[in-house]
C-alpha positions as CSV (number, residue, x, y, z in Angstrom):
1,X,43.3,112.5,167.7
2,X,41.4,110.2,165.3
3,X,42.2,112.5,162.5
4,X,45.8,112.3,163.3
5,X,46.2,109.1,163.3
6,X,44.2,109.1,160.0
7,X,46.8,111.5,158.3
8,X,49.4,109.6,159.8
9,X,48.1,106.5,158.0
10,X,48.4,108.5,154.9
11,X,51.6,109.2,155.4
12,X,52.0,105.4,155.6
13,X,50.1,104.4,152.8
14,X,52.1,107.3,150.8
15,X,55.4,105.1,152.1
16,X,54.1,102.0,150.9
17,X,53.5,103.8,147.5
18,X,56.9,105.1,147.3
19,X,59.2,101.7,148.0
20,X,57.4,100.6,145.1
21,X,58.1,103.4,143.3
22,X,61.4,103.4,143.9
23,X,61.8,99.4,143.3
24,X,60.0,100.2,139.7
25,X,62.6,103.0,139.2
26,X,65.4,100.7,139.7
27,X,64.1,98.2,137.8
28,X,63.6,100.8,134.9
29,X,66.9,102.6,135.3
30,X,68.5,98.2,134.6
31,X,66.4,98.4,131.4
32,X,66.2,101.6,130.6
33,X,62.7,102.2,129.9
34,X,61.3,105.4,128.6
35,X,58.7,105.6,131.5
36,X,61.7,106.0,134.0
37,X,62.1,110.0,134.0
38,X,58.1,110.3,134.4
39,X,58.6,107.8,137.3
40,X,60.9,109.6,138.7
41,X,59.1,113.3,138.8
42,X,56.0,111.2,140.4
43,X,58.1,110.1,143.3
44,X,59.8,112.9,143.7
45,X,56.4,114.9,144.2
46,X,55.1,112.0,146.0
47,X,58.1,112.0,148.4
48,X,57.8,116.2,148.9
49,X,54.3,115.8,149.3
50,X,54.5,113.4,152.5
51,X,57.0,115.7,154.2
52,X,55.0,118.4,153.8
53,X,52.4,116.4,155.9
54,X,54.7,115.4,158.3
55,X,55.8,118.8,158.8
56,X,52.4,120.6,159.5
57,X,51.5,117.7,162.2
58,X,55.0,118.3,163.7
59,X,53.6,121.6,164.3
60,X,50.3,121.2,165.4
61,X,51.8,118.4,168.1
62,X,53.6,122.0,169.4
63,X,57.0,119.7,170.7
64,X,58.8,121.6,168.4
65,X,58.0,124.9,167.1
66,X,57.3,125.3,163.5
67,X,60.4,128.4,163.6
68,X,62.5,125.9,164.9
69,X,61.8,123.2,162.8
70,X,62.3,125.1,159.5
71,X,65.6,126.7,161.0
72,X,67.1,123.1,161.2
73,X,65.8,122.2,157.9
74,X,67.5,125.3,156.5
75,X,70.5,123.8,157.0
76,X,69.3,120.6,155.5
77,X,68.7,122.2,152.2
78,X,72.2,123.4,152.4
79,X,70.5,127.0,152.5
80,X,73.2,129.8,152.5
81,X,73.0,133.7,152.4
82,X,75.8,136.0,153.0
83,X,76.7,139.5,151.8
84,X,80.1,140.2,149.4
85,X,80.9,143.3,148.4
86,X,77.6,144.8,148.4
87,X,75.9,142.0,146.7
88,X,73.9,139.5,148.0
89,X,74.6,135.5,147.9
90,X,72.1,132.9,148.0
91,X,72.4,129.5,148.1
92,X,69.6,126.9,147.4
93,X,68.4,123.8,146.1
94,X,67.8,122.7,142.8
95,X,64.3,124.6,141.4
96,X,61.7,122.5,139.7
97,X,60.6,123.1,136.1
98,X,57.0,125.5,135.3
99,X,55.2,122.8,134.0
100,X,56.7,120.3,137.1
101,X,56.5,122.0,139.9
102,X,53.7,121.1,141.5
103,X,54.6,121.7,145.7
104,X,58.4,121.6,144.8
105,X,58.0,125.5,145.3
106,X,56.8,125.2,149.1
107,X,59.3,122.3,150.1
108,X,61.9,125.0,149.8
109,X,60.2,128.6,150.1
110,X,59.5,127.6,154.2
111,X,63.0,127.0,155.4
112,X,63.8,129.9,152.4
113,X,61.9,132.2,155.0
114,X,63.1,131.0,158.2
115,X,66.8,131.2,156.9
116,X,66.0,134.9,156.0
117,X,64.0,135.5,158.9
118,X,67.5,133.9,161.0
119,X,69.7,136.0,158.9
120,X,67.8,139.3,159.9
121,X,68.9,139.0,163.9
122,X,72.5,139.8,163.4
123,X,72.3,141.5,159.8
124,X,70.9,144.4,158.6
125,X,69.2,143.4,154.6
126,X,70.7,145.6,152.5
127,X,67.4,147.1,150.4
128,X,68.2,147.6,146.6
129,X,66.4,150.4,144.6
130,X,67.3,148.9,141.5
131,X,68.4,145.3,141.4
132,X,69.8,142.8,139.0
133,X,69.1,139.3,140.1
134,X,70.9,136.7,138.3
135,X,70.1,133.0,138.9
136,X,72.7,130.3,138.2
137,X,71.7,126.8,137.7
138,X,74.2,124.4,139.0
139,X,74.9,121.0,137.5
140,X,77.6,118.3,138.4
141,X,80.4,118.1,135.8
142,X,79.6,114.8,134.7
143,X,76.3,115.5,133.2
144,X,75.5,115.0,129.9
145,X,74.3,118.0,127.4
146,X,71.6,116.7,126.5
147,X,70.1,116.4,130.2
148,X,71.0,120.3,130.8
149,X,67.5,122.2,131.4
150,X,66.2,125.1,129.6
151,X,66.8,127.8,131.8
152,X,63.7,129.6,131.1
153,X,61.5,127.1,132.2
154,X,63.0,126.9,135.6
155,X,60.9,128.1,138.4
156,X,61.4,131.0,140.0
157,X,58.4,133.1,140.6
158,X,58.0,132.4,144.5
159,X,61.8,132.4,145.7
160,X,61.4,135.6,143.5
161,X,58.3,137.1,145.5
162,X,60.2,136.2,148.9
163,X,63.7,138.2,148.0
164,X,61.7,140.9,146.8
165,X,60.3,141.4,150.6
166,X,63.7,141.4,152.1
167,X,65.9,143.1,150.0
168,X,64.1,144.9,146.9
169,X,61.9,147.6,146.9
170,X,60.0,146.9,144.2
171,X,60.3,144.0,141.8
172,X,58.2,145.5,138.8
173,X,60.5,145.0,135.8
174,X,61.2,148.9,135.6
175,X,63.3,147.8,138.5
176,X,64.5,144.9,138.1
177,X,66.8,143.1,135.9
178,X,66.2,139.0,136.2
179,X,69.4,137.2,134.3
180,X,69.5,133.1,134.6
181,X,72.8,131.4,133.6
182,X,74.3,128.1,134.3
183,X,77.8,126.7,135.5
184,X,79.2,122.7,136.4
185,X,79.9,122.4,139.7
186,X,80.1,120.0,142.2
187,X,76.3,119.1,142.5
188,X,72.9,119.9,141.5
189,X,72.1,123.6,143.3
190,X,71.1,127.2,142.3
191,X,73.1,130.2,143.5
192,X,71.5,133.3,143.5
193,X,73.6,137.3,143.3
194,X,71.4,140.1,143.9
195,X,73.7,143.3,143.0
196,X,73.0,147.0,141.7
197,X,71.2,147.6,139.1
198,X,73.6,150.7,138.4
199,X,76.8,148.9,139.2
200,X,76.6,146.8,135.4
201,X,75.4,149.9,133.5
């Protein structure tokens, strides 16, 4: 109990950190300081970071399972996956950058898993032999060019390493085909098609 309530009181202490944060950020974003972006990747891991805690002693109170928490927050992260035509459609958040993400990865690969895991009990993954996997990086309309990311420093190596166990057979590069590409839309979110290698030969 004592070292609950102490991680608790992280938590707390990582809240306090954060309204400042935040106030700092819209203080910044008036003047338009340079420090504003770097302000706003610390939060942002800051804030991940803290519901990552809370999540792990949600579980280990055992109120709610762990399963059941994720499933909820599947649909939180607006976390879609349907089959069209014989390809796979994936919808998730926006991905961090390499050099950025830090536990951006893990705030989305755990309700990644449970959606999959959900999506097993009434369909059947299809299992591709070959696969082209094409990522595309969504961006409200309204956004400037110059704010655009670099595709190729987007991460994807762990929501890569989970698809592969559900519907690749292998994802050596002898096997698979990785495309990124980017589209406006209506708000900040990567879609993901997993099709046949053989179909775009």
């Amino acid at each position: 109990m004592a070292n609950f309530i102490q991680r608790i009181r992280g938590c707390q202490r990582r809240a306090d950190r954060l309204s400042r944060a935040l106030k700092r950020i819209d203080d910044q974003y008036t003047t338009q300081q340079p420090e504003l972006e770097s302000e706003l990747l610390e939060t942002s891991v800051e804030t991940e970071k803290t519901c990552l805690e809370l999540r792990k002693l949600l579980a280990e109170i055992g109120c709610v399972s762990k399963r059941e928490y994720l499933s909820q927050l599947s649909n939180t992260h607006e976390i879609q996956i349907e089959e069209r035509d014989g390809r796979m459609h994936l919808t998730l958040p926006v991905l961090p950058l390499k050099k950025k993400s830090h536990t951006s990865c893990e705030f989305t690969i755990d309700p990644l898993i449970a959606c999959l895991k959900d999506y097993q009990k009434s369909h059947k993954c299809k299992v591709y032999e070959t696969a082209r996997i094409t990522f595309c990086h969504c961006y409200p309309k309204e956004t400037p060019a110059k704010s655009l990311r670099d595709c190729d420093n987007i991460e994807i190596k762990k929501v890569l390493d989970v698809l592969s166990l559900y519907f690749l057979k292998d994802d050596n590069m002898a096997c698979c085909e990785i495309l990124h590409t980017s589209r406006p839309a209506d708000d900040y979110k990567t879609e993901i098609i997993i099709s046949d290698w053989g179909e775009n030969q």
